[in-house]
C-alpha positions in Angstrom: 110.6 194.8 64.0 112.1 194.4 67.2 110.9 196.9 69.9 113.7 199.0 71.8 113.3 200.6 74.9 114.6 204.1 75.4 115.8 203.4 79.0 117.4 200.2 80.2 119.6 198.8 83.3 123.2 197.8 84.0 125.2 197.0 86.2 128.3 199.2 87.8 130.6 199.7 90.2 130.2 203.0 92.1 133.0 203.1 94.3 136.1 200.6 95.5 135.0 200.6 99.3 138.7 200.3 101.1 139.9 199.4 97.9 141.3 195.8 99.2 139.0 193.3 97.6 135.7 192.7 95.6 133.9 192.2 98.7 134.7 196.3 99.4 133.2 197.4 96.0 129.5 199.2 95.8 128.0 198.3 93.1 124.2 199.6 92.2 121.9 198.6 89.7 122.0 202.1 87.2 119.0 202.8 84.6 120.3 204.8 81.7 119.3 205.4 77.9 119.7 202.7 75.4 122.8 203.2 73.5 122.2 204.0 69.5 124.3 202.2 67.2 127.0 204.1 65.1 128.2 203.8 61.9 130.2 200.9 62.3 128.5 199.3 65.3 125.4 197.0 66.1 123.1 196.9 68.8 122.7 193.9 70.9 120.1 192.3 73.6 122.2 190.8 75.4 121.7 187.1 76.7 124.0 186.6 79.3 127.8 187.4 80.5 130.3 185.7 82.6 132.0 187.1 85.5 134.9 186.4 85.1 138.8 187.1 87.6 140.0 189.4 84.1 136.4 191.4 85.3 136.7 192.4 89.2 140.4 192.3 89.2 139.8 196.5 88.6 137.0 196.9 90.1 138.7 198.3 93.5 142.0 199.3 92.1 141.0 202.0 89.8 141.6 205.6 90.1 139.0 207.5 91.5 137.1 209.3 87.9 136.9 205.8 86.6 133.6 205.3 89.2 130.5 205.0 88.2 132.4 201.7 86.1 130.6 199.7 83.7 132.0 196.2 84.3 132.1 192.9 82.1 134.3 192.2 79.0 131.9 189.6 77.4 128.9 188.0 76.7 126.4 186.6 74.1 123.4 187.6 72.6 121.1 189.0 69.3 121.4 191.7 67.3 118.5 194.1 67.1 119.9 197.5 65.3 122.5 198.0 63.7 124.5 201.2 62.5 124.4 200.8 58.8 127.4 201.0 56.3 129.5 198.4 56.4 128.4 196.1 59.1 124.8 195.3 57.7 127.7 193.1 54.9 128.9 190.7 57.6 125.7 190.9 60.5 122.3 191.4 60.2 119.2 192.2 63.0 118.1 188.9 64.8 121.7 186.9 64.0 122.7 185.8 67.2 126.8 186.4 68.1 129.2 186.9 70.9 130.8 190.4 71.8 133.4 191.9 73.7 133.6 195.5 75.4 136.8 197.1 74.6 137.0 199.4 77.6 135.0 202.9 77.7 131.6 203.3 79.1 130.7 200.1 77.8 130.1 196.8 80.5 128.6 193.7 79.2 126.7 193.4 82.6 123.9 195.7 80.7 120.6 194.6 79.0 121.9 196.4 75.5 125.5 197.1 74.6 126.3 198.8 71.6 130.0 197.3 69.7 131.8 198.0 67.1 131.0 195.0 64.5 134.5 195.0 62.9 136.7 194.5 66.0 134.3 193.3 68.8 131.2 191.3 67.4 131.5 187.2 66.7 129.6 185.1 65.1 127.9 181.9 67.1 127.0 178.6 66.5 123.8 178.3 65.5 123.1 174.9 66.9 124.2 176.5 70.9 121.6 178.1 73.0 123.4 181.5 72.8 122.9 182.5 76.5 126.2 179.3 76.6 127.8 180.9 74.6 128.6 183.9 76.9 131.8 182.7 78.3 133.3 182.2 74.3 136.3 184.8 74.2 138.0 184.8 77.6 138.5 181.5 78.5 138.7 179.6 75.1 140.6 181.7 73.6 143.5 182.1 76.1 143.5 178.2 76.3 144.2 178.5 72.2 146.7 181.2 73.1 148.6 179.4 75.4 148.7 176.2 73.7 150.2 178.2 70.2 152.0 180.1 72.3 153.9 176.9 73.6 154.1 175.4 70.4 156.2 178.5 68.6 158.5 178.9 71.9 159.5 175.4 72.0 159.2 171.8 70.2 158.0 170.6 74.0 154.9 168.5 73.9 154.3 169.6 77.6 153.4 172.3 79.6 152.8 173.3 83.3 149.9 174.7 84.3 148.5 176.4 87.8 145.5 177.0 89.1 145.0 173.8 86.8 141.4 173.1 88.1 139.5 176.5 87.2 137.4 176.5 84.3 140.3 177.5 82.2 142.7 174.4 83.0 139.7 172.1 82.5 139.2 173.5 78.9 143.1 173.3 78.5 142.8 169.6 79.3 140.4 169.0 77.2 141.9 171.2 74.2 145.3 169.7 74.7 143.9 165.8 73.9 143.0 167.3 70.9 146.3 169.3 69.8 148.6 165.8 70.7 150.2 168.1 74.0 150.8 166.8 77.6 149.9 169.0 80.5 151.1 168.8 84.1 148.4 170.3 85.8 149.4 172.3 89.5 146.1 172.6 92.1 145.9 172.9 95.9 143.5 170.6 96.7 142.6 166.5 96.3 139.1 167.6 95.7 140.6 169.5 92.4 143.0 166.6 91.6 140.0 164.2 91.5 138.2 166.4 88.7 140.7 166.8 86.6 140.8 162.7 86.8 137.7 162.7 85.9 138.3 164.5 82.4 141.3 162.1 81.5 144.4 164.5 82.7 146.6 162.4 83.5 149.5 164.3 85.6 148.4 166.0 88.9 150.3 167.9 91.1 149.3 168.8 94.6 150.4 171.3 96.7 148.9 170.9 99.4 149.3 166.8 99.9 153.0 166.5 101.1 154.0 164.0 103.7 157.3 164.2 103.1 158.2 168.0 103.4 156.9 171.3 102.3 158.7 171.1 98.9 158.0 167.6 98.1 155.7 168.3 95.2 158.5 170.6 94.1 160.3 167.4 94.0 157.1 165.5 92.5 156.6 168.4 90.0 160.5 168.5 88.9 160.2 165.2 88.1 157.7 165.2 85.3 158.8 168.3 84.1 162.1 165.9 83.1 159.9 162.7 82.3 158.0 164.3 80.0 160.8 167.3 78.5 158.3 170.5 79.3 160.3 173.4 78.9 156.8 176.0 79.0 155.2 177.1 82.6 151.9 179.4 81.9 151.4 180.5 85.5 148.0 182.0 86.9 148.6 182.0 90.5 151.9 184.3 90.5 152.9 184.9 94.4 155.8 182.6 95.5 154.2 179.7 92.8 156.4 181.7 90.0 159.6 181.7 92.0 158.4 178.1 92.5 158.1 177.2 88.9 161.5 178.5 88.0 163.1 176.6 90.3 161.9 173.5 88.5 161.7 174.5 84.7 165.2 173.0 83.1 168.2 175.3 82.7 168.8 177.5 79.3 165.3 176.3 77.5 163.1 176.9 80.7 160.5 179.7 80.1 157.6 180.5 82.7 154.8 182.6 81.4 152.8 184.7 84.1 149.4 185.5 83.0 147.3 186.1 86.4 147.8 187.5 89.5 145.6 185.2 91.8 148.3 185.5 94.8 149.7 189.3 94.1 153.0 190.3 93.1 155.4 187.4 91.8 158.2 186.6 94.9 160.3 183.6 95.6 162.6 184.0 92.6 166.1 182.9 92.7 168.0 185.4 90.4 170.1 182.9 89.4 167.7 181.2 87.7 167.6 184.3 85.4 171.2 185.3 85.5 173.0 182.1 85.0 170.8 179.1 84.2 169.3 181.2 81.4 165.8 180.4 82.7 163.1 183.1 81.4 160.1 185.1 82.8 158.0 186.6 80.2 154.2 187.3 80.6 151.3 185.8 78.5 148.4 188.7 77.8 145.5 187.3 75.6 145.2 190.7 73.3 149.1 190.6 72.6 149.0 187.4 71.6 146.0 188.0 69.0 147.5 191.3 68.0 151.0 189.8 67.3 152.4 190.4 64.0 150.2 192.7 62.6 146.5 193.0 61.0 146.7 190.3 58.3 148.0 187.9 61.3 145.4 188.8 63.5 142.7 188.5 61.0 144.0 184.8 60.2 144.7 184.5 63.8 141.4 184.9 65.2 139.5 183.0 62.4 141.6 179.5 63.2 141.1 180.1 66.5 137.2 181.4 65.9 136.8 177.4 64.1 138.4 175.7 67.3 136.5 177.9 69.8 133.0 177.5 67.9 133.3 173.6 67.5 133.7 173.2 70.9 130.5 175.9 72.8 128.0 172.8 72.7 127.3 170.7 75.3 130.1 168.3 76.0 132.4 170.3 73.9 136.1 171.2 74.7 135.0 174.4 75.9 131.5 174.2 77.3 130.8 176.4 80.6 128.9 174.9 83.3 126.9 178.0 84.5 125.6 179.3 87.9 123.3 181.8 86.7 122.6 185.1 88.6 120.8 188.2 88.0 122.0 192.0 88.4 120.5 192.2 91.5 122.3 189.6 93.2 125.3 189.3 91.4 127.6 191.0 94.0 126.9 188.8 96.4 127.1 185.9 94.8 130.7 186.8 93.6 131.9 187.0 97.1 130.4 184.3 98.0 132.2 182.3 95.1 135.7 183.7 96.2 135.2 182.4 99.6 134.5 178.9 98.1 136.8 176.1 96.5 134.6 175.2 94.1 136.0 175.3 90.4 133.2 173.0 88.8 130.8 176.3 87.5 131.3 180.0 86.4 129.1 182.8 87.3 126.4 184.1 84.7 124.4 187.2 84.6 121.2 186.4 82.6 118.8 188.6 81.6 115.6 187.5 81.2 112.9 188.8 79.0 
């Protein structure tokens, strides 16, 4: 029987500081009692989360009652309670799975979270360390999303992708080998080109390399789009990149998904592209696409997806996270610090050690 303390730590945002970046947020180590299972919920130790952009991205934009906030939407880790009824059928105390917080008072940056086991608990591979499996929802399954997602919009076996070189695009490229589909991966930086080489993608786009003119990778980027018929943009940068994309996407079948925010509000766009070359701007949100088309969907949905996503957690898989690990105590400043820095290569992980 495992022992459970009455009292434990987590981590949360206290106020948004200015309220202009991440770097403005308080955040404060909080000691409060150990959540207690419901009905249809199990108790879980957790192992580790990632901090992830889809985590801070709120933490200094939020009304004012939202503070004190429990952050983090996932993370990994072993069951040690559970509520009874129905979930004792599919999990039992000791299995080890992934979870995600829907919202609430609930922040995977916490020793013990408390989930509901229908909607939020996953089961993990049993041959992965499950402190790697932390990072299993987010990122995997928006790389799935956005490859199916390109698949039912258009017979295209290419796509665009920005911000290519973040720990998404390199599980894209990696994913996309697999489903026979082409990606024409957009980064800043040579450094970033030359690690995507390094996992086998194959067309590289850089912004910031241009001899010829400020728009010559436009020109660069246009030009594959034709070579290899992409007809899909899945855009996390937004900014003037959208207006960007647009501009290049073919007329009538051209579709640019934006699904991040990195540069703020989407600009640059040429109405015309919308008005009367029939180009398209739709957005690309991971829970839509898993809720699309009701429950039975879903369900079947998320257990393809689940058999992709949990063949590839090991080490060397398609979507393996190389981890920087952090503690609570820490963890703020090692998020700033990792915003001011180019490096893509790791993700942050809050481990809690026992």
């Amino acid at each position: 029987m495992v022992e459970i303390p009455k009292e434990m730590k987590r981590l949360v945002v206290t106020s948004p500081g200015a309220g202009t970046s991440v770097a403005d947020c308080k955040m404060e180590i909080e000691t409060v009692p150990t959540p207690i299972p419901k009905s249809n919920e199990v108790l879980i130790k957790v192992a580790a989360a990632p901090i992830n952009p889809s985590d801070y991205g709120s933490w200094y934009k939020s009304k004012p009652e939202s503070y004190p906030m429990a952050v983090g939407k996932e993370g990994s880790g072993t069951i040690v309670a559970t509520g009874g009824y129905l979930t004792s059928l599919r999990f039992s105390v000791g299995m080890n799975v992934g979870f995600i917080c829907n919202g609430g008072k609930t922040g995977s940056y916490s020793e013990y979270v408390a989930v509901n086991a229908m909607t939020g608990v996953f089961p993990m591979p049993e041959d992965v360390p499950i402190e790697d499996c932390a990072s299993f929802m987010v990122n995997p399954y928006t790389a799935v999303g956005i490859l199916d997602t390109a698949k039912q919009s258009s017979s295209s076996k290419a796509i665009v992708h920005t911000a290519a070189a973040s720990q998404l695009g390199q599980m894209l490229n990696k994913l996309a080998i697999m489903e026979d589909m082409q990606i024409i991966n957009v980064v800043r930086r040579e450094e970033q080109k030359q690690l995507l080489e390094e996992l086998g993608a194959k067309h590289i786009v850089v912004t910031s390399s241009s001899s010829a003119g400020d728009d010559a990778w436009k020109d660069e980027l246009k030009a594959k789009v034709k070579e290899l018929g992409a007809t899909c943009a899945f855009d996390a940068v937004s900014g003037d990149m959208t207006g960007h994309l647009l501009d290049v996407m073919p007329a009538k079948t051209g579709v640019v998904y934006l699904y991040g925010n990195l540069a703020g509000r989407a600009g640059n766009i040429d109405p015309s592209n919308l008005i009367y070359r029939k180009k398209q701007l739709k957005s690309f949100f991971l829970t839509t696409w898993i809720q699309n088309g009701g429950t039975m969907q879903m369900v079947s949905r998320m257990m393809n997806a689940g058999k992709i996503v949990n063949s590839g957690l090991g080490t060397g898989g398609w979507c393996s996270t190389q981890f920087q690990d952090v503690e609570m105590v820490n963890a703020h400043e090692e998020i700033c610090k990792a915003l001011e820095s180019s490096i893509t290569g790791k993700k942050l992980r809050i481990r809690f050690f026992t």
